[in-house]
N, C-alpha and C positions, 0 to 999 in steps of 0.2 A: 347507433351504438355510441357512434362521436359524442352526441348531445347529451345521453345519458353521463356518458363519463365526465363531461363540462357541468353539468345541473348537478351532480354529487359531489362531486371538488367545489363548486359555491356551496352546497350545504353543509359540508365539511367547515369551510373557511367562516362560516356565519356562527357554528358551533363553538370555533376558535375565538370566535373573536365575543361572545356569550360568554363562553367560561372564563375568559380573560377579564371582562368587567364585572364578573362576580366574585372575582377572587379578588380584585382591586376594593369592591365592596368590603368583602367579607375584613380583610386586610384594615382597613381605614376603620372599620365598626371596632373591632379587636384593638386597636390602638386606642384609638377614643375610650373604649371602654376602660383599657387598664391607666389613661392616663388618669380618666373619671375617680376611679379605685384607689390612687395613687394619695389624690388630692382627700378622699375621704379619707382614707389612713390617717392622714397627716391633721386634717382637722380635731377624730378621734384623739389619737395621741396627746397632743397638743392642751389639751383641755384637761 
């Protein structure tokens, strides 16, 4: 029963730490994108 509770708390923590560099992903794509967006706005206008 011990090991089981030890082997689900590491896949717990593996999930933690998964969802965490996807949101860091996700996070970093979305800023990229809108600074992307930003800079064509500006070109747009501009002209």
């Amino acid at each position: 029963m011990d090991g089981l509770i030890k082997a689900f708390s590491l896949e717990v923590r593996k999930m933690a730490v998964i969802i965490k560099l996807l949101q860091s992903i996700i996070w970093a794509y979305y800023l990229y994108i809108k600074d992307f967006f930003q800079v064509d706005y500006i070109i747009v206008t501009s002209c």
